[in-house]
C-alpha positions as semicolon CSV with decimal commas, in nm:
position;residue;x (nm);y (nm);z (nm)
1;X;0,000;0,000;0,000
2;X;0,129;0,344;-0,061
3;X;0,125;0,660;0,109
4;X;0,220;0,970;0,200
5;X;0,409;1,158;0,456
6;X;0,567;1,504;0,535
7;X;0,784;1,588;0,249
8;X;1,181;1,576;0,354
9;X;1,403;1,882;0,189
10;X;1,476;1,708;-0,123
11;X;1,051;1,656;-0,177
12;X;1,020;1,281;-0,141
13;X;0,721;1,178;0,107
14;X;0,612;0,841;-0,095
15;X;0,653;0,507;0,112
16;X;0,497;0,186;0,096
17;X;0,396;-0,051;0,391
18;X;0,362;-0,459;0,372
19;X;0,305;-0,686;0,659
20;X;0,473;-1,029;0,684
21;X;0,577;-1,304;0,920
22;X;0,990;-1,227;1,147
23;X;1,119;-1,552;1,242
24;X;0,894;-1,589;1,516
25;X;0,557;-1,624;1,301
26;X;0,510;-1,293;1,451
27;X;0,338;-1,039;1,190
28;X;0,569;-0,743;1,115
29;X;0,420;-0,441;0,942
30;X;0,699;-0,264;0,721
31;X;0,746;0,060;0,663
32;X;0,982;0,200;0,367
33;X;1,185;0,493;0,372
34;X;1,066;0,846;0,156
35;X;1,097;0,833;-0,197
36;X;1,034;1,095;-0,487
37;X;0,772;0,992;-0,719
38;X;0,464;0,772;-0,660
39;X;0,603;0,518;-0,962
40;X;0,933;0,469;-0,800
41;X;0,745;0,389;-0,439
42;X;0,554;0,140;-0,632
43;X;0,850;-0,022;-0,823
44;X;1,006;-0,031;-0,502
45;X;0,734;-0,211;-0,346
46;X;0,709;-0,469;-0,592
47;X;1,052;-0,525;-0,528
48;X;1,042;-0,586;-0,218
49;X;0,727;-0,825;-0,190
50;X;0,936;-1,033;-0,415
51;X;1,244;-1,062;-0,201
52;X;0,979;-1,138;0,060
53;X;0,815;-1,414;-0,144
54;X;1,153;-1,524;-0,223
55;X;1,271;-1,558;0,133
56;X;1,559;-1,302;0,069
57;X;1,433;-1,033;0,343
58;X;1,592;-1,053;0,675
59;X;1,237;-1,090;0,883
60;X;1,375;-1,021;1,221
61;X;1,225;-0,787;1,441
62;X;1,486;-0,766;1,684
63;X;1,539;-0,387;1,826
64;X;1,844;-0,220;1,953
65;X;1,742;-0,226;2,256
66;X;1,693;-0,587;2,293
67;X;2,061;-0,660;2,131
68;X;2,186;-0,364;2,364
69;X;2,032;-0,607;2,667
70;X;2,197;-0,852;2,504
71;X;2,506;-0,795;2,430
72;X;2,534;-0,656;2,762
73;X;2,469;-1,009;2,902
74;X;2,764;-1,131;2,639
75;X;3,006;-0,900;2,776
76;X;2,953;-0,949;3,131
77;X;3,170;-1,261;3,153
78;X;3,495;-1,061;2,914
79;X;3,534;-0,751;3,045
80;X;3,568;-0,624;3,405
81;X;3,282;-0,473;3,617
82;X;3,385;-0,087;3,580
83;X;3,392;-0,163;3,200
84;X;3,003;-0,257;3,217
85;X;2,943;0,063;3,388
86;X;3,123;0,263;3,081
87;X;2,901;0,074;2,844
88;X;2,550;0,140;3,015
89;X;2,689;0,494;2,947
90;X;2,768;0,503;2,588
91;X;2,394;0,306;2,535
92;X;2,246;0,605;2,665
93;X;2,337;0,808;2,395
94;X;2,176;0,577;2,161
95;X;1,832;0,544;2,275
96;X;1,719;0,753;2,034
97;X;1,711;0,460;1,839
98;X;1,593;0,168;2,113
99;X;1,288;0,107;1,959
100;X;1,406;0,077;1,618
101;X;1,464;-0,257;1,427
102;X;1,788;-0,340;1,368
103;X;1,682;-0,376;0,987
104;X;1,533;-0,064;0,971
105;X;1,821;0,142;1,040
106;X;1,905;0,397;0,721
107;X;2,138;0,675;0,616
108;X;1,867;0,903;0,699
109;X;1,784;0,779;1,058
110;X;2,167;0,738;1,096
111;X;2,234;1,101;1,019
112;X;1,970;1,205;1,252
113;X;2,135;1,024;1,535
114;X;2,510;1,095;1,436
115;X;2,400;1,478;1,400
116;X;2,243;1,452;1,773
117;X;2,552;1,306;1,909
118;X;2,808;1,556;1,755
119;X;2,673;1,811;1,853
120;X;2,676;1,747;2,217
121;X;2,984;1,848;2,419
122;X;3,175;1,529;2,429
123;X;3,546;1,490;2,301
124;X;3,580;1,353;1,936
125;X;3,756;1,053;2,073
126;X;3,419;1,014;2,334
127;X;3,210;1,067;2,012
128;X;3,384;0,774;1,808
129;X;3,373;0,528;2,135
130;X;2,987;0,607;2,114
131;X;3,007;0,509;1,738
132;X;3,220;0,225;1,779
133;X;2,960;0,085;2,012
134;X;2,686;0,114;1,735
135;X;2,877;-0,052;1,491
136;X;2,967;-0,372;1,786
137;X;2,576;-0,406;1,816
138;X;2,497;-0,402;1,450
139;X;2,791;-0,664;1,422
140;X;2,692;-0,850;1,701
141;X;2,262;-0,867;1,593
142;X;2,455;-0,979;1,234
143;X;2,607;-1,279;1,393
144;X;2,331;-1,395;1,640
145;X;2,043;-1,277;1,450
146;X;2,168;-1,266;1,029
147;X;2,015;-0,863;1,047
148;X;2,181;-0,659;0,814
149;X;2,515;-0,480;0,849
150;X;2,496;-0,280;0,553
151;X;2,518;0,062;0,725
152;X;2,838;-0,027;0,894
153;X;3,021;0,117;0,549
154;X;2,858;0,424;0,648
155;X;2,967;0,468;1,017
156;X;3,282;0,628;1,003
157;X;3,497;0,751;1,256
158;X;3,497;1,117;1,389
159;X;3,849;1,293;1,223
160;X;4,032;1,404;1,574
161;X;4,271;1,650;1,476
162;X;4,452;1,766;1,765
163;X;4,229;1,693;2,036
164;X;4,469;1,527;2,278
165;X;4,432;1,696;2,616
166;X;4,695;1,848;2,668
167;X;4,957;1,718;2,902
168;X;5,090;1,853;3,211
169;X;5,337;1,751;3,445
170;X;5,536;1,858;3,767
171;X;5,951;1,896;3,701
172;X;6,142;1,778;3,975
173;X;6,209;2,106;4,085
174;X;5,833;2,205;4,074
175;X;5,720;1,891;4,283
176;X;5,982;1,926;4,534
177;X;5,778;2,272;4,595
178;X;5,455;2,053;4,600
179;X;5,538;1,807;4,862
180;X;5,750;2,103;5,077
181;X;5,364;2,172;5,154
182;X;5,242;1,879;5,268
183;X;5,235;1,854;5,652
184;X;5,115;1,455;5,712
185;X;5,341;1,175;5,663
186;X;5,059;0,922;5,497
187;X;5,000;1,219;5,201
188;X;5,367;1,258;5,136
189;X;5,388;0,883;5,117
190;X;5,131;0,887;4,877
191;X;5,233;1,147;4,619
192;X;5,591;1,009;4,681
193;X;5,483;0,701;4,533
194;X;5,292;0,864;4,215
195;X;5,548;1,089;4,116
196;X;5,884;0,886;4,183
197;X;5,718;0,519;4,095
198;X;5,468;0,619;3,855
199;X;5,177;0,432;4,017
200;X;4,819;0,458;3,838
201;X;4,541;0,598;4,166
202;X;4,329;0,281;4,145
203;X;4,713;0,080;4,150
204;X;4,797;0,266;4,451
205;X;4,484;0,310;4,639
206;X;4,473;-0,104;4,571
207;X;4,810;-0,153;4,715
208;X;4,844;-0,374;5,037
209;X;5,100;-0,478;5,245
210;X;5,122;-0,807;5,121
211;X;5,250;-0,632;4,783
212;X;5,544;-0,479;4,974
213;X;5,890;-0,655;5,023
214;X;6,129;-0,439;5,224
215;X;6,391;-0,664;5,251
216;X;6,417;-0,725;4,871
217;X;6,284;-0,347;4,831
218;X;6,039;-0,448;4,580
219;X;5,655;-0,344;4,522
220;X;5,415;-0,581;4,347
221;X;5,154;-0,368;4,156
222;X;4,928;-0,666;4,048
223;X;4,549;-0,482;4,095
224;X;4,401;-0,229;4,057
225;X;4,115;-0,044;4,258
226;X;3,769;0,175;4,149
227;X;3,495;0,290;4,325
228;X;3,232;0,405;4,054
229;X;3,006;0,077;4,030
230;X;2,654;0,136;4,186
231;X;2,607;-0,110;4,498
232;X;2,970;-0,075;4,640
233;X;3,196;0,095;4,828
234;X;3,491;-0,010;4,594
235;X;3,541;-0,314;4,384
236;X;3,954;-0,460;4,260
237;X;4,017;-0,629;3,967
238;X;4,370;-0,708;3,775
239;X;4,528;-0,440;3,653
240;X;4,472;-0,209;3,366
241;X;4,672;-0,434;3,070
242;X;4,905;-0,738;3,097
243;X;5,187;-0,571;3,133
244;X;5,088;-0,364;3,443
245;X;5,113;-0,649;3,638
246;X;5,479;-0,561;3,721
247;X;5,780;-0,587;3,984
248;X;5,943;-0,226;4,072
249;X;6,247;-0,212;4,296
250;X;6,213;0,087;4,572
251;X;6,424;0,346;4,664
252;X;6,597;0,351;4,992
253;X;6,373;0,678;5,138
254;X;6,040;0,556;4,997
255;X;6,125;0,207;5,216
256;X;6,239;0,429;5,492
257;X;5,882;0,574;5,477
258;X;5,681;0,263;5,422
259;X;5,866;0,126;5,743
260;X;5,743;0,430;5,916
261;X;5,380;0,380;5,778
262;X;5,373;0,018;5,837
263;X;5,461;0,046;6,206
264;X;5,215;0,282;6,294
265;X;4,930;0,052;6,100
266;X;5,114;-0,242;6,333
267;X;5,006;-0,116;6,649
268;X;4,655;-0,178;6,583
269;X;4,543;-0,512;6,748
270;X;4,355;-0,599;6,452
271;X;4,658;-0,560;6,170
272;X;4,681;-0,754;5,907
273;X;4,874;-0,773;5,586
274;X;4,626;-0,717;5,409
275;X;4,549;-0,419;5,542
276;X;4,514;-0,119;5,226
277;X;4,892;0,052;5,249
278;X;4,714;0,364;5,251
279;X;4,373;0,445;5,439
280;X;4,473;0,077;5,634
281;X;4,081;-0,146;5,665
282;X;3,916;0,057;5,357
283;X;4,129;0,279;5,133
284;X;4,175;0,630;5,020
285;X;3,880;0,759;4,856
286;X;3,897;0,932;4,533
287;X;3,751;1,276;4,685
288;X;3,962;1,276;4,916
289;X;4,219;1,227;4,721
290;X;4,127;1,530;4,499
291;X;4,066;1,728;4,768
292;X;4,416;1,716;4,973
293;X;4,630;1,760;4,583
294;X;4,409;2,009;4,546
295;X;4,488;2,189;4,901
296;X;4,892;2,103;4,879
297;X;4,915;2,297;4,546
298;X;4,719;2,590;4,667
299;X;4,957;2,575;4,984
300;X;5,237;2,545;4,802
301;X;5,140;2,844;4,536
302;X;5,168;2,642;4,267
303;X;4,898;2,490;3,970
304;X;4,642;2,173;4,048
305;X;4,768;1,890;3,827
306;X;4,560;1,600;3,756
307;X;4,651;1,274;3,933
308;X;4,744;1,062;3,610
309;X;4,987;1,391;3,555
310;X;5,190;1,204;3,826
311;X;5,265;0,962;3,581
312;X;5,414;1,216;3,368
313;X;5,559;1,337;3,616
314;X;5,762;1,003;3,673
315;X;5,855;0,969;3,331
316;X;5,975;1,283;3,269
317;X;6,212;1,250;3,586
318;X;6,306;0,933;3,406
319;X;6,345;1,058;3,072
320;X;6,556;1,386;3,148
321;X;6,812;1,158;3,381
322;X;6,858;0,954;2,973
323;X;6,670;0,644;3,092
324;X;6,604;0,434;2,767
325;X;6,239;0,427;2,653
326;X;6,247;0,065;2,666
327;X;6,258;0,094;3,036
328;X;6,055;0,392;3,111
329;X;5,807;0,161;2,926
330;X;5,884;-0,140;3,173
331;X;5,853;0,070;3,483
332;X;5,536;0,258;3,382
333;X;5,380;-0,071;3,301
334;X;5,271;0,037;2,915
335;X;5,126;-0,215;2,707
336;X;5,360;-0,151;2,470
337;X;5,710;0,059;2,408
338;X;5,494;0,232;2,114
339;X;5,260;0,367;2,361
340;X;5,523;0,533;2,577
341;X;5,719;0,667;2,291
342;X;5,426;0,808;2,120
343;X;5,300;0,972;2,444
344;X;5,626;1,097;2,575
345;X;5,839;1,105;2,277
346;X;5,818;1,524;2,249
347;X;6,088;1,467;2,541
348;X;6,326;1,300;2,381
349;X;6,378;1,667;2,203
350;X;6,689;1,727;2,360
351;X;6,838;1,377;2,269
352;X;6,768;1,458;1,902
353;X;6,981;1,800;1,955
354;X;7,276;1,581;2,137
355;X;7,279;1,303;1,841
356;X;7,298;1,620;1,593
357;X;7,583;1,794;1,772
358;X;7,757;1,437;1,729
359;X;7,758;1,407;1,371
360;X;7,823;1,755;1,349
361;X;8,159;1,692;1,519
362;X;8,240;1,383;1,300
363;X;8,561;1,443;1,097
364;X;8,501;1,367;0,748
């Protein structure tokens, strides 16, 4: 049957509807998308009831928001808890199209949706993860459910053109200034460990004594800690990638302050090793945390960097004393050298100048 709707800019507003049996025996009533001319609506109709006849129509009425349930359900058992909670975010900004079958999904609802979710204040790289999502449930309803996957070609990646945030970092110098202004042993502990062994927050706030060898002055970082799933206080899983489960030796005055640390936490009649290094029965909590590197830096007149800037911090210590990127990698617990070099490699700068002066000073 054909009809008519509200004309779109271009002046189509022909469609056709058919009904027909999904998978299920269930009767699904089809409608097509705009087109110009009343013949063309009707050729495409004809078309279409033939492909229908001829069994070549996907029938199934699945939705995205049963395949977002779903696949939800898949990925419970792959990825770790405070994943799930990133993905029940990115579905949010596609419930514009929850109702819609997976089948149904054209260029012209597509641009509708994209055009909603670019123009909200997220980064580009947030954007694309939102997109990338799309195109996992399309693949995944393709798979389980043989739905189409033809508008994948058309989901393209957001161009990022530099839209890094920008990094920041303390210099030695500059964080000697920082912790001059912090009056409590525990706190300088802390930010003692971020800067000088490069710890991720969740990796330290994780941290027990159990981790902590003092005779062999070694740390095992081998979890990691977060606090953002509904339901509980904090929840610790493996670390971030493979190769952040990791072995770091300590330096003589961080062990001198652990040994102060862990004898105060000893005199408790209820110690035990596997008592949280810092906050001892439940550990640090991210606010807090904010708040006291936020009240050392105002103390100590200088600016609020974030906590992963700590990390920077470390590696820039490392790289300006020549350490080879292979081990900055190592001790920073990278997946991969690539990653450190292409995040730190603007401060190798110097070591380009230095290899220039010594061909310069070749004698040819």
């Amino acid at each position: 049957m054909i009809s008519k709707r509200t004309p779109t800019k271009d002046g189509r507003k022909y469609v056709f509807r058919i009904k027909y049996k999904d998978i299920y025996g269930k009767t699904v009533q089809y409608e097509s998308q705009k087109y110009a001319t009343l013949k063309e609506a009707k050729e495409q109709e004809a078309i279409y009831r033939l492909k229908v006849s001829e069994n070549k129509v996907n029938r199934s009425s699945i939705t995205f928001k049963d395949i977002k349930l779903e696949y939800y359900e898949y990925m419970k058992s792959k990825i770790k808890p405070q994943s799930l909670v990133k993905y029940n975010t990115l579905y949010s900004y596609l419930e514009p199209i929850d109702n819609l079958r997976v089948n149904d999904l054209d260029l012209v609802i597509y641009n509708r949706l994209f055009n909603d979710i670019n123009k909200r204040e997220l980064t580009p790289a947030y954007k694309n993860k939102i997109l990338g999502m799309l195109r996992a449930l399309i693949r995944y309803s393709n798979k389980y459910y043989n739905t189409s996957d033809e508008m994948l070609k058309f989901i393209e990646n957001i161009s990022i053109v530099d839209s890094k945030k920008e990094m920041d970092f303390y210099t030695y110098d500059e964080y000697i200034r920082f912790r001059s202004a912090i009056d409590d042993d525990e706190w300088l502990l802390w930010f003692d460990m971020l800067c000088f062994l490069g710890f991720r927050k969740g990796e330290l706030q994780a941290l027990t004594w159990q981790d902590i060898d003092t005779i062999k002055k070694e740390v095992s970082i081998n979890k990691t800690l977060t606090t953002k799933l509904k339901d509980t206080e904090f929840y610790i899983s493996s670390p971030k990638t493979k190769n952040s489960n990791r072995i770091l030796p300590i330096p003589d005055r961080i062990i001198s302050q652990l040994d102060k640390q862990y004898n105060k936490y000893k005199q408790y009649s209820n110690f035990s090793k596997d008592w949280f290094v810092f906050g001892g029965i439940t550990p640090f909590k991210d606010t807090n945390i904010s708040n006291k590197n936020i009240m050392y830096s105002k103390r100590a007149n200088i600016r609020t960097i974030r906590l992963h800037d700590y990390r920077h911090s470390c590696a820039s210590l490392l790289i300006n004393q020549n350490m080879p990127i292979t081990l900055v990698s190592r001790y920073l617990g990278h997946a991969k050298t690539s990653i450190t070099l292409d995040t730190y490699s603007h401060m190798y700068k110097s070591d380009l100048n230095t290899l220039t002066d010594y061909i310069n000073n070749l004698k040819l």
